[in-house]
N, CA, C and O atoms as CSV, one atom per row, in Angstrom:
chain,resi,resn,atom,element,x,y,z
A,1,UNK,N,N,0.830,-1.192,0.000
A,1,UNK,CA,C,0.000,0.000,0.000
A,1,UNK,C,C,0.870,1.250,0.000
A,1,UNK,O,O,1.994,1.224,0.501
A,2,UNK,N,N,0.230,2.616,-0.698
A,2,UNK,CA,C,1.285,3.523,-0.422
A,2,UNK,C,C,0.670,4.616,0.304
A,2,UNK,O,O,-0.514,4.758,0.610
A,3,UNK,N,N,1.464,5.214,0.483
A,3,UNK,CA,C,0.862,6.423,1.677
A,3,UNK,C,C,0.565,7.549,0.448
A,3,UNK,O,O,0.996,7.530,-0.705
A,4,UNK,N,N,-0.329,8.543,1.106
A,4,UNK,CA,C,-0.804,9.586,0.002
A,4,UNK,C,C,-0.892,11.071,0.923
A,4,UNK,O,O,-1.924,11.552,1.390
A,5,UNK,N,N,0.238,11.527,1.012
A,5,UNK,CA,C,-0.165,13.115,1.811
A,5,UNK,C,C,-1.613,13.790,1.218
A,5,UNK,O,O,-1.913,13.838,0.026
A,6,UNK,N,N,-2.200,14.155,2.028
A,6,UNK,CA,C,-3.352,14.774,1.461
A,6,UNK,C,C,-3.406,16.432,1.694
A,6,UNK,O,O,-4.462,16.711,2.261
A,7,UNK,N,N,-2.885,17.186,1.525
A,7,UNK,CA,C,-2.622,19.038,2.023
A,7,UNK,C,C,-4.471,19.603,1.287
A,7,UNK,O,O,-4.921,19.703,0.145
A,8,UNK,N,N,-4.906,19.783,2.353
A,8,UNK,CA,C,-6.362,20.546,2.210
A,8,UNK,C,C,-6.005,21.962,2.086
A,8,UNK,O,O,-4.935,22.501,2.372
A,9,UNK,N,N,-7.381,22.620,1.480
A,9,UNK,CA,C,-7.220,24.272,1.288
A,9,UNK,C,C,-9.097,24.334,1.937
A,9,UNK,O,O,-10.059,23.580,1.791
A,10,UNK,N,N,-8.837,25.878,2.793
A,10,UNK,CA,C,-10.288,25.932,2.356
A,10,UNK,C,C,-10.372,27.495,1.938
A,10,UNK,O,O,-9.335,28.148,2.058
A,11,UNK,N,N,-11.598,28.170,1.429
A,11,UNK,CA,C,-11.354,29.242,0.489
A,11,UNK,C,C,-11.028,30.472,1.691
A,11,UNK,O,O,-11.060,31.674,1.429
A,12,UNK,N,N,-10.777,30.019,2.772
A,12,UNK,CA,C,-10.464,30.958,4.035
A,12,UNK,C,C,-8.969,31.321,4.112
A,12,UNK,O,O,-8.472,32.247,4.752
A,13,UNK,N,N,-8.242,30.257,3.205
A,13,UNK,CA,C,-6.897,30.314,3.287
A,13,UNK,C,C,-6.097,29.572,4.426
A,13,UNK,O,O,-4.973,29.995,4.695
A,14,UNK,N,N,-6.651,28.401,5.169
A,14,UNK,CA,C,-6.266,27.804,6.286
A,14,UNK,C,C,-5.582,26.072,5.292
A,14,UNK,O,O,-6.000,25.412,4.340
A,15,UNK,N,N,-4.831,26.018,5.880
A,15,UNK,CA,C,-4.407,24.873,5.503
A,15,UNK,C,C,-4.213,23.636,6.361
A,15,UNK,O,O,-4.014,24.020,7.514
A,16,UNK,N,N,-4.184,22.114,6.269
A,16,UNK,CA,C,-4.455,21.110,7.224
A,16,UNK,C,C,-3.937,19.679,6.474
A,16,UNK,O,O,-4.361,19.465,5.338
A,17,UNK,N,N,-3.325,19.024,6.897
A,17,UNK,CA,C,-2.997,17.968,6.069
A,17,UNK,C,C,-3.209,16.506,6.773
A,17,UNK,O,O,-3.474,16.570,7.974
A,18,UNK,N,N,-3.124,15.079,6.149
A,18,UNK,CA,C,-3.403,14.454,6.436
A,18,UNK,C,C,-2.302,13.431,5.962
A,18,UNK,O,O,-1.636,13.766,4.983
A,19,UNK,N,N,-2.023,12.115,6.610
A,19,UNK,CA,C,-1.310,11.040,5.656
A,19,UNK,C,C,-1.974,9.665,5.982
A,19,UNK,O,O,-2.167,9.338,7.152
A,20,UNK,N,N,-2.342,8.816,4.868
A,20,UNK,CA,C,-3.157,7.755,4.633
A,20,UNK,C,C,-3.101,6.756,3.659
A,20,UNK,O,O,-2.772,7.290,2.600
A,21,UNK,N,N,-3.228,5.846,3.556
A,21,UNK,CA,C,-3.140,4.730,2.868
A,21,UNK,C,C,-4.033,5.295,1.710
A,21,UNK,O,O,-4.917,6.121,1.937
A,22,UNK,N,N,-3.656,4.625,-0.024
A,22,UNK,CA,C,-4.271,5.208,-0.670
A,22,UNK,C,C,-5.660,4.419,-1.093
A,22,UNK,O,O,-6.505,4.834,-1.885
A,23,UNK,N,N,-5.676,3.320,-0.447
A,23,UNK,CA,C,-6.995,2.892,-0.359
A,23,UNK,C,C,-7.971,3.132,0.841
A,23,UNK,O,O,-9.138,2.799,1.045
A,24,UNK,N,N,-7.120,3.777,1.496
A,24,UNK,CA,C,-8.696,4.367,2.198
A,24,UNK,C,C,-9.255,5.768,1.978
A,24,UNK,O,O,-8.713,6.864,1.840
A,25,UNK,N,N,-10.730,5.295,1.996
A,25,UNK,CA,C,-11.510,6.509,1.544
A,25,UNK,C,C,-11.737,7.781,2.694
A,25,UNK,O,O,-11.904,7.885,3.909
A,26,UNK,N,N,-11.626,8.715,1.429
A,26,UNK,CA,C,-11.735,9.836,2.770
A,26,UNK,C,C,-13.167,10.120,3.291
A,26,UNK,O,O,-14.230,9.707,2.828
A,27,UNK,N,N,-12.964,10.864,4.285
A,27,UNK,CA,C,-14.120,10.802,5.423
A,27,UNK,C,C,-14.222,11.994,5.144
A,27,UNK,O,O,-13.237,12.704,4.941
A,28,UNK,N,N,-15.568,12.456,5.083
A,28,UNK,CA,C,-16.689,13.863,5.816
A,28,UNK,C,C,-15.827,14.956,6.220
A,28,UNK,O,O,-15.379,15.913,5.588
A,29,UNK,N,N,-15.660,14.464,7.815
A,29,UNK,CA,C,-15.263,15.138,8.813
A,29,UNK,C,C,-13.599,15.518,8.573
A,29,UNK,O,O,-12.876,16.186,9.311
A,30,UNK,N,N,-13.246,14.819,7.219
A,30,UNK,CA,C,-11.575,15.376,7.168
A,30,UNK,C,C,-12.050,16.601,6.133
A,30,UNK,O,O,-11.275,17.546,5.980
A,31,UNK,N,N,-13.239,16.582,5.473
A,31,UNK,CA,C,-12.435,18.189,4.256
A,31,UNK,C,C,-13.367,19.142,5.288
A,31,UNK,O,O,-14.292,19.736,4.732
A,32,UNK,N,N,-13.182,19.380,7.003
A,32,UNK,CA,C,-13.251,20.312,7.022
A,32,UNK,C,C,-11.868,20.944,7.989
A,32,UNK,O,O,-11.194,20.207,8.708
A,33,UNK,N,N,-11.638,22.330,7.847
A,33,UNK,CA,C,-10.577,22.815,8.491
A,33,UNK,C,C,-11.173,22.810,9.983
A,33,UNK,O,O,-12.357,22.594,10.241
A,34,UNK,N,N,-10.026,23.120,11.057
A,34,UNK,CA,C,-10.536,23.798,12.002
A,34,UNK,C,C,-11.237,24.473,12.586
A,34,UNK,O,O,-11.774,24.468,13.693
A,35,UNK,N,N,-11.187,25.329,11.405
A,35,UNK,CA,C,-12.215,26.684,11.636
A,35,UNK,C,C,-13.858,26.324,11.003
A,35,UNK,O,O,-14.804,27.112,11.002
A,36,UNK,N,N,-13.857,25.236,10.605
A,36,UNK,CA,C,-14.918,24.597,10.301
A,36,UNK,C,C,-15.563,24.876,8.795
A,36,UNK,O,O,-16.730,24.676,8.459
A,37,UNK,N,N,-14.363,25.446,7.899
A,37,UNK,CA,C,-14.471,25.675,6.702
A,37,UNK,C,C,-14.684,24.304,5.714
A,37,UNK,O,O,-14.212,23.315,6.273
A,38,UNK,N,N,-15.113,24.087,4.755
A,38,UNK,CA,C,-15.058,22.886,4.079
A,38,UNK,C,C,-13.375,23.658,3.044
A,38,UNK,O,O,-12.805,24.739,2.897
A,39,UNK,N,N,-13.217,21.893,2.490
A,39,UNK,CA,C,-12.016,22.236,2.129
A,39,UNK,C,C,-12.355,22.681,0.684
A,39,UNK,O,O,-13.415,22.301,0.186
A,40,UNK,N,N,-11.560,23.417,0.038
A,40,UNK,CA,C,-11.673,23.671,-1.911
A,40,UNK,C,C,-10.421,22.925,-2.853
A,40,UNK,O,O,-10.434,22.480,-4.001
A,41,UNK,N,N,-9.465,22.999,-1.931
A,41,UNK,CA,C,-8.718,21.996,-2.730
A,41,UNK,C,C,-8.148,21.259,-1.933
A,41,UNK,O,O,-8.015,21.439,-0.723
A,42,UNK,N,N,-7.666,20.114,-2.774
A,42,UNK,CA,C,-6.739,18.479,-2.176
A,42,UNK,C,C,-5.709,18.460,-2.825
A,42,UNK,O,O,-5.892,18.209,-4.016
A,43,UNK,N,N,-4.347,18.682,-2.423
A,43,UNK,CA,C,-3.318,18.225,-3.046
A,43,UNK,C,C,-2.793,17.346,-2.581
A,43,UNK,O,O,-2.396,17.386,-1.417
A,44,UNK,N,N,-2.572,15.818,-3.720
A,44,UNK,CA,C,-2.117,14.911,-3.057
A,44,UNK,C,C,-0.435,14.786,-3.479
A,44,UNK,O,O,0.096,15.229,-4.497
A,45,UNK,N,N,0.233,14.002,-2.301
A,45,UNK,CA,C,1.740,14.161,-2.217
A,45,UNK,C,C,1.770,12.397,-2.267
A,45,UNK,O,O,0.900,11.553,-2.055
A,46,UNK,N,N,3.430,12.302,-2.711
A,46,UNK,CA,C,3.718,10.929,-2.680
A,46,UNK,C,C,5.074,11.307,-1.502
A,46,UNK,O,O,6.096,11.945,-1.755
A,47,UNK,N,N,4.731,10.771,-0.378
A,47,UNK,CA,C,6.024,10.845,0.316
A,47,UNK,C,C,7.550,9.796,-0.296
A,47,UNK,O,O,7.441,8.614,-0.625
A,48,UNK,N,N,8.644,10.449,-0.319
A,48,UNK,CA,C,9.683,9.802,-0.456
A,48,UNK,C,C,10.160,9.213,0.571
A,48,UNK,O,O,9.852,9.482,1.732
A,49,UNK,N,N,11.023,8.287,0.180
A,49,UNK,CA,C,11.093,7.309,1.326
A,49,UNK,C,C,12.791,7.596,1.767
A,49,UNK,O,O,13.768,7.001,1.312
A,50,UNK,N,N,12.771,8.654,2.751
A,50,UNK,CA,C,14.081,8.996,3.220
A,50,UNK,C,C,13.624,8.865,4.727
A,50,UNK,O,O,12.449,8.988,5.073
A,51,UNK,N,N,14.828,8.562,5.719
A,51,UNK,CA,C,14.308,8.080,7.376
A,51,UNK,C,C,14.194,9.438,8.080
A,51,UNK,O,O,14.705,10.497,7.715
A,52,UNK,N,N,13.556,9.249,8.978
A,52,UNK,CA,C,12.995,10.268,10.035
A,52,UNK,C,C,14.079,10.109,10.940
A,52,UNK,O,O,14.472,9.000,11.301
A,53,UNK,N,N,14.549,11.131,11.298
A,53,UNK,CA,C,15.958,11.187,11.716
A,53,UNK,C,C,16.048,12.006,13.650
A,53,UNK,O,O,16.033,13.237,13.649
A,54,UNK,N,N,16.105,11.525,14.638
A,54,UNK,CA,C,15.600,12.048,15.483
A,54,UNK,C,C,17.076,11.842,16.399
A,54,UNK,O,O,17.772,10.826,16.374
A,55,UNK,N,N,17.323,12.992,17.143
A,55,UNK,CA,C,18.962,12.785,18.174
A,55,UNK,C,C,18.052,12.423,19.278
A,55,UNK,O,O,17.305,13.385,19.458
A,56,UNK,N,N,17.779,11.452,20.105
A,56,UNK,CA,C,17.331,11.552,21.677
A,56,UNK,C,C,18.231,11.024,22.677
A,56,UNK,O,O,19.117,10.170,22.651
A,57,UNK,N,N,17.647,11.938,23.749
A,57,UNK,CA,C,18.694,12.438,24.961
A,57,UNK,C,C,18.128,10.894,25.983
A,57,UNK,O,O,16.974,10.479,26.088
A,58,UNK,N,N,19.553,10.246,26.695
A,58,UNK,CA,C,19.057,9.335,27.233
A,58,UNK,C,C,19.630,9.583,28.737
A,58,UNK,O,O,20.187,8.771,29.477
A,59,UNK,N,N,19.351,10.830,28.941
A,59,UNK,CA,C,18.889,11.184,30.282
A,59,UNK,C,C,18.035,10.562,31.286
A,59,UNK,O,O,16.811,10.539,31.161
A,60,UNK,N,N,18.751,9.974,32.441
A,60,UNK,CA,C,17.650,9.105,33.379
A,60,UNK,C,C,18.567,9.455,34.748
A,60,UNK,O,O,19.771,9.655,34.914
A,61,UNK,N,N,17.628,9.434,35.471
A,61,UNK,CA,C,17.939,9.155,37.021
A,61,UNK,C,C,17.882,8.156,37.779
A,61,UNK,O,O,16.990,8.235,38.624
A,62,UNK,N,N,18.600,7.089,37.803
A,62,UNK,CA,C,18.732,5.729,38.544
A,62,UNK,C,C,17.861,6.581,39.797
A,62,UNK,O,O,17.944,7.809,39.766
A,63,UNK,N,N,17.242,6.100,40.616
A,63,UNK,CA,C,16.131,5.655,41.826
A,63,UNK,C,C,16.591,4.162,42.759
A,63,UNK,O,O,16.184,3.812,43.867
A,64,UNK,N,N,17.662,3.426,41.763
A,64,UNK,CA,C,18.020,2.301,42.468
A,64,UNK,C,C,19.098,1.990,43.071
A,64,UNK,O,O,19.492,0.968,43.634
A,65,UNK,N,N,19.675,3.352,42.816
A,65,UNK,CA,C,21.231,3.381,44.083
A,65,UNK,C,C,21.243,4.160,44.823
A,65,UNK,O,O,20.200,4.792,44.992
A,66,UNK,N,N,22.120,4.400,45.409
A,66,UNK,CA,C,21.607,5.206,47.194
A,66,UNK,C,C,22.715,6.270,46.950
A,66,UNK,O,O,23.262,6.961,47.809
A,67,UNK,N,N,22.940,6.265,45.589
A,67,UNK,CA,C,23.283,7.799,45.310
A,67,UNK,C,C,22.609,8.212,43.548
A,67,UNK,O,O,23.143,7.697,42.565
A,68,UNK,N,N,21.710,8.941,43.440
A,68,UNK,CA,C,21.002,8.545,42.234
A,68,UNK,C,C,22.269,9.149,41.443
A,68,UNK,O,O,23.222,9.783,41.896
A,69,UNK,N,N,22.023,8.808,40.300
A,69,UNK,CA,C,22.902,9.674,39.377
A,69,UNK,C,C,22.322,9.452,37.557
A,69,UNK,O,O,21.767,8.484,37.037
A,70,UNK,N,N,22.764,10.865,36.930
A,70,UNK,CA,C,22.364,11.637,35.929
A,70,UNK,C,C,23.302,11.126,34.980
A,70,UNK,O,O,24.509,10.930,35.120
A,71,UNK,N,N,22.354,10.889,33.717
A,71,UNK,CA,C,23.179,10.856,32.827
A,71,UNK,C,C,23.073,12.033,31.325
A,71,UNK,O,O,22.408,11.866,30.303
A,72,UNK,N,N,23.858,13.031,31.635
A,72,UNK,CA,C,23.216,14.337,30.925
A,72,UNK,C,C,23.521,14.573,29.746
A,72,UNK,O,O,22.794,15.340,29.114
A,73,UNK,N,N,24.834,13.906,29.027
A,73,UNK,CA,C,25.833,14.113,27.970
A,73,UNK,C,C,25.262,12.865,27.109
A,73,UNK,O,O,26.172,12.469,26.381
A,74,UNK,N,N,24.509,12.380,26.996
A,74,UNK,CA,C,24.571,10.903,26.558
A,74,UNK,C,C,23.105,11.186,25.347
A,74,UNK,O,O,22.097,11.848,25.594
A,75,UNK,N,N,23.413,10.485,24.117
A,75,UNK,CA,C,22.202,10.610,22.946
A,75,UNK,C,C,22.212,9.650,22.221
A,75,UNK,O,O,23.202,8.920,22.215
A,76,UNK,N,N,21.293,9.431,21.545
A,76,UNK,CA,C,21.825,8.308,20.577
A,76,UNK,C,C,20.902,8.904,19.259
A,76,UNK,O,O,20.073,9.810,19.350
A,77,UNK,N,N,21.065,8.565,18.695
A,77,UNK,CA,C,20.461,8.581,17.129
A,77,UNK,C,C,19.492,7.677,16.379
A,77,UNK,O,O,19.848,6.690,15.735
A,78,UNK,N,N,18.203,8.107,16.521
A,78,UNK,CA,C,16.939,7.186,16.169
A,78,UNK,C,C,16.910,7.156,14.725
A,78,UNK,O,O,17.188,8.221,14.172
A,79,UNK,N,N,16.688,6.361,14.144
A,79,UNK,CA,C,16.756,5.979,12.750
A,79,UNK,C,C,14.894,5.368,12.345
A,79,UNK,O,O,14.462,4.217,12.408
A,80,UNK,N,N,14.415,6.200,12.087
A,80,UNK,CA,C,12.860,5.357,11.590
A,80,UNK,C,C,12.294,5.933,9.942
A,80,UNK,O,O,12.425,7.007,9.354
A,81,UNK,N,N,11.462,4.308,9.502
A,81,UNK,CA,C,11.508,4.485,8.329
A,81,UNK,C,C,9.732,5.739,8.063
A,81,UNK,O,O,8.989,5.923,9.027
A,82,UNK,N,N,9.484,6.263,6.930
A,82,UNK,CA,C,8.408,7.196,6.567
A,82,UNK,C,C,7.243,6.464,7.485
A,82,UNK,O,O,6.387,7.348,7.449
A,83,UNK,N,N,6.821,5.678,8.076
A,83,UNK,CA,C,5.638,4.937,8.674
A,83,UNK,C,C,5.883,5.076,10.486
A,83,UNK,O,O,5.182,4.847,11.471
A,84,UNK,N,N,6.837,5.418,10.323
A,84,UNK,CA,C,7.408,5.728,12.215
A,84,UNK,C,C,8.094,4.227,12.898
A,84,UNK,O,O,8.496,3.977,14.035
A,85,UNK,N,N,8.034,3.548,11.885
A,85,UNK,CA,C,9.146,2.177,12.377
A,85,UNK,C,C,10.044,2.252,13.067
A,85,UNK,O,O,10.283,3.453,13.194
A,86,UNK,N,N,11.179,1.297,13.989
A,86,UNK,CA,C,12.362,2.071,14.082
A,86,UNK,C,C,13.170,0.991,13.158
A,86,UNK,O,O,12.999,-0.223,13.047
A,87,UNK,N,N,14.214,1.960,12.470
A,87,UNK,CA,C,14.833,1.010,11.752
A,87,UNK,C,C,15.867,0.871,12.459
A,87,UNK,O,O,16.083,-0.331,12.613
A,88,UNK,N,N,16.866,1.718,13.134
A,88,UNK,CA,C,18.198,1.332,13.962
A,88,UNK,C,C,18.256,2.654,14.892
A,88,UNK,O,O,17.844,3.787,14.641
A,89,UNK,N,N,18.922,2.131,16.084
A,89,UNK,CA,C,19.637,3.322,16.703
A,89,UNK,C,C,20.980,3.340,16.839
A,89,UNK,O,O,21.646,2.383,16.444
A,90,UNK,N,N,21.590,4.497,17.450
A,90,UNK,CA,C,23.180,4.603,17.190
A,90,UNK,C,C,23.296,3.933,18.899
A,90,UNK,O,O,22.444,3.569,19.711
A,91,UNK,N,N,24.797,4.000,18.918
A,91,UNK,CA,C,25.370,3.667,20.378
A,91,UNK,C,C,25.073,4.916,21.237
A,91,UNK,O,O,24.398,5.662,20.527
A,92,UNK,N,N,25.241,5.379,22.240
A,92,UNK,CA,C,25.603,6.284,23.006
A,92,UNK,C,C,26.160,7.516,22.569
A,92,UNK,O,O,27.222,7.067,22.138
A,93,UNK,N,N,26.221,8.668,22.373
A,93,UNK,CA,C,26.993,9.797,21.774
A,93,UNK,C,C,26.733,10.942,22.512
A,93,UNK,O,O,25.609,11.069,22.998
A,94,UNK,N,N,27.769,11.996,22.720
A,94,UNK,CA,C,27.645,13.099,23.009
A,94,UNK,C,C,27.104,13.732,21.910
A,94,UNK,O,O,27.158,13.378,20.733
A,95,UNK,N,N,26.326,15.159,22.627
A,95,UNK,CA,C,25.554,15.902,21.675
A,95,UNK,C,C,26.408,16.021,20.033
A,95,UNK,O,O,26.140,15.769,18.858
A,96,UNK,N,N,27.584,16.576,20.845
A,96,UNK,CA,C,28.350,17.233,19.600
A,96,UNK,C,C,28.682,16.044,18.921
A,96,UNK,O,O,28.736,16.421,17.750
A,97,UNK,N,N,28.963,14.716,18.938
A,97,UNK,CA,C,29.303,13.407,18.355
A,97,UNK,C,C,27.835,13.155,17.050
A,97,UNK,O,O,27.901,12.778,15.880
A,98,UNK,N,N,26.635,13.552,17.893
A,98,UNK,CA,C,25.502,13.354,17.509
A,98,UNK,C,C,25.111,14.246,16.281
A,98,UNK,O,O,24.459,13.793,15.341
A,99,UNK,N,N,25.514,15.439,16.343
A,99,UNK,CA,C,25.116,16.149,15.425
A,99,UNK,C,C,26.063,16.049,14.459
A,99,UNK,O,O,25.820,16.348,13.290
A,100,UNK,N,N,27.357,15.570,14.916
A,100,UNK,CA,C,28.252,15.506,13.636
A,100,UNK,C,C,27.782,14.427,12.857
A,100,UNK,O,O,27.743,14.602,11.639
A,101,UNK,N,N,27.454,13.453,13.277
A,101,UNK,CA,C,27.020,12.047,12.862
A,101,UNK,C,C,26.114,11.573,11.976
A,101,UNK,O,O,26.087,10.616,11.202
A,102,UNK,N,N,24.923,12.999,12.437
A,102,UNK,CA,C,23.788,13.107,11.923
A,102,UNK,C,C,23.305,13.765,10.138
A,102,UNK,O,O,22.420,13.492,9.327
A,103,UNK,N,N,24.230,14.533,10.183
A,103,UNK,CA,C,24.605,15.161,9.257
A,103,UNK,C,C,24.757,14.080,7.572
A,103,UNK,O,O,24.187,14.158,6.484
A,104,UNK,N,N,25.744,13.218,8.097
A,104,UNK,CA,C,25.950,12.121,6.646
A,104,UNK,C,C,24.779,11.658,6.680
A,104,UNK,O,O,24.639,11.128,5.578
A,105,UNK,N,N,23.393,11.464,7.542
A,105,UNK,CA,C,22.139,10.519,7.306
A,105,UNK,C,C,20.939,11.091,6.386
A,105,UNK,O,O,20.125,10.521,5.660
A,106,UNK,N,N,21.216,12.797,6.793
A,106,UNK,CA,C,20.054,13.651,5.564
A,106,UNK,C,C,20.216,12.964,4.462
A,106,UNK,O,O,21.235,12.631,3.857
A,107,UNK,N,N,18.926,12.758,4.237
A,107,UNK,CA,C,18.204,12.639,3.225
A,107,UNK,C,C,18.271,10.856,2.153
A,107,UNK,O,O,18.122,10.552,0.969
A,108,UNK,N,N,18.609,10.036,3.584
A,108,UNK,CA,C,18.912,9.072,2.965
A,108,UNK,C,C,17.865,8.038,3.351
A,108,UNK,O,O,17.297,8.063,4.444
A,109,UNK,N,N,17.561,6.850,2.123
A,109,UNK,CA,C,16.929,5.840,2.609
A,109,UNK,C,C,16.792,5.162,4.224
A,109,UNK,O,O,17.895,5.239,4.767
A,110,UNK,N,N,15.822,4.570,5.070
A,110,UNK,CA,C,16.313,4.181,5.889
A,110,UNK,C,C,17.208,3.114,5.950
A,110,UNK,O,O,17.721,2.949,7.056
A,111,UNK,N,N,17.479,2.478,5.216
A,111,UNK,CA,C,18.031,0.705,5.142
A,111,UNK,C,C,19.396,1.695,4.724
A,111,UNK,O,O,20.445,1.265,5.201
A,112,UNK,N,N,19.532,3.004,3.870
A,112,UNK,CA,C,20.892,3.346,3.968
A,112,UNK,C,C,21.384,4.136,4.786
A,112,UNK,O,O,22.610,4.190,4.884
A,113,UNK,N,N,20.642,4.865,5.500
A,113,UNK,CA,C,20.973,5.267,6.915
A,113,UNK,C,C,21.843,4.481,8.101
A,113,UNK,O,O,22.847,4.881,8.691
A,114,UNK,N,N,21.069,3.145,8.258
A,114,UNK,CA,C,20.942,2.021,8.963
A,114,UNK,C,C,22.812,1.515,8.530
A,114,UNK,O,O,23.604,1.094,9.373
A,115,UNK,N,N,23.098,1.693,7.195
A,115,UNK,CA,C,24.380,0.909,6.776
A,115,UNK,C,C,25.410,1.946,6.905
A,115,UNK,O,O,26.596,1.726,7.154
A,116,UNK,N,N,24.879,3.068,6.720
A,116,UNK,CA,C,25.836,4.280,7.203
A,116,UNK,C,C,26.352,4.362,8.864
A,116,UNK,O,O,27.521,4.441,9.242
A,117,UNK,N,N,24.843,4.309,9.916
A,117,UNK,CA,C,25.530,3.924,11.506
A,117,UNK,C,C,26.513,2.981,11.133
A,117,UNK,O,O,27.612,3.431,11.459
A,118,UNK,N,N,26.619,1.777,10.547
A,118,UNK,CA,C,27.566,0.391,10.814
A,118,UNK,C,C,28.222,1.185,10.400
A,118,UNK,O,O,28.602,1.816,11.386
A,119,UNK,N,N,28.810,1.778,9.187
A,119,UNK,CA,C,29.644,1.965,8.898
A,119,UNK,C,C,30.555,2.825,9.529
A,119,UNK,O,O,31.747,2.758,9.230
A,120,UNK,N,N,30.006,3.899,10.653
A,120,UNK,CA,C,30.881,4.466,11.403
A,120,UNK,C,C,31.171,3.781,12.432
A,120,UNK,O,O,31.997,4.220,13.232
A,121,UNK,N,N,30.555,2.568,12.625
A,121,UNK,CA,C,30.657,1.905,13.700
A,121,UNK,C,C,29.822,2.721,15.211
A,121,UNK,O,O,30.158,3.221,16.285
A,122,UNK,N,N,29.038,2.547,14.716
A,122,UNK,CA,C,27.930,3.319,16.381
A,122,UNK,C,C,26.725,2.526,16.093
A,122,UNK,O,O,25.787,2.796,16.843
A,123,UNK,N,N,26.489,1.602,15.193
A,123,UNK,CA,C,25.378,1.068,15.176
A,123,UNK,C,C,25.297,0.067,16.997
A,123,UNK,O,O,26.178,-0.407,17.715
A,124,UNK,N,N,23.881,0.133,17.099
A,124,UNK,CA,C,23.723,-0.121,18.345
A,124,UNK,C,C,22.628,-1.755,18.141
A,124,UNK,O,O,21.457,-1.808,17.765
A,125,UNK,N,N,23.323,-2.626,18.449
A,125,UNK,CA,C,22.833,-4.017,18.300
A,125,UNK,C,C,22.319,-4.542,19.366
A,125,UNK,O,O,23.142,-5.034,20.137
A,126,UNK,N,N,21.176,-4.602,19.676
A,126,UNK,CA,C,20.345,-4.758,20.994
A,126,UNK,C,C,18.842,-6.133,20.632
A,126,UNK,O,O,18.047,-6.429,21.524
């Protein structure tokens, strides 16, 4: 199945979008805006299939030692494909490790994203 961005207009000038399988039919209650305008136009999009690329902070406070402790410097690199999958994460990284890292993954397939972590060696095998 493929996904179909759907970007609504209504003649108010408000805009609202949607993403959906292209066999399902649209509903009523989607061509109207917020403002409760009906919509006037549908532009439909074909999303490309490049990964959703996210740095998250793996900040936690142990509760189970009798001295808690922070882990504040620490990120890793979420790798998910156009559907919100996860396809891979990185190892551990400081911010600045993270953003350097992140940089070679714009705009790439996820499965080549995924071969790019190995290839710097931070892929995280869990």
């Amino acid at each position: 199945m493929m996904l179909i961005r759907h970007v609504y207009m209504c003649d108010h000038g408000h805009h609202w979008a949607e993403l959906r399988e292209e066999s399902v039919p649209e509903q009523s209650g989607r061509l109207v805006c917020p403002e409760g305008h009906e919509a006037v136009t549908d532009q439909q999009e074909i999303p490309i299939d490049v990964a959703e690329l996210t740095i998250r902070s793996l900040t936690f406070v142990s509760k189970f030692d009798e001295q808690p402790k922070t882990n504040l410097d620490q990120f890793e690199i979420v790798v998910r494909d156009r559907r919100g999958a996860l396809a891979a994460r990185s190892l551990p990284l400081t911010m600045t490790e993270a953003a350097s890292k992140i940089k070679v993954l714009i705009g790439k397939r996820p499965d080549d994203a995924v071969l790019w972590l190995s290839k710097m060696s931070i892929l995280s095998i869990d």
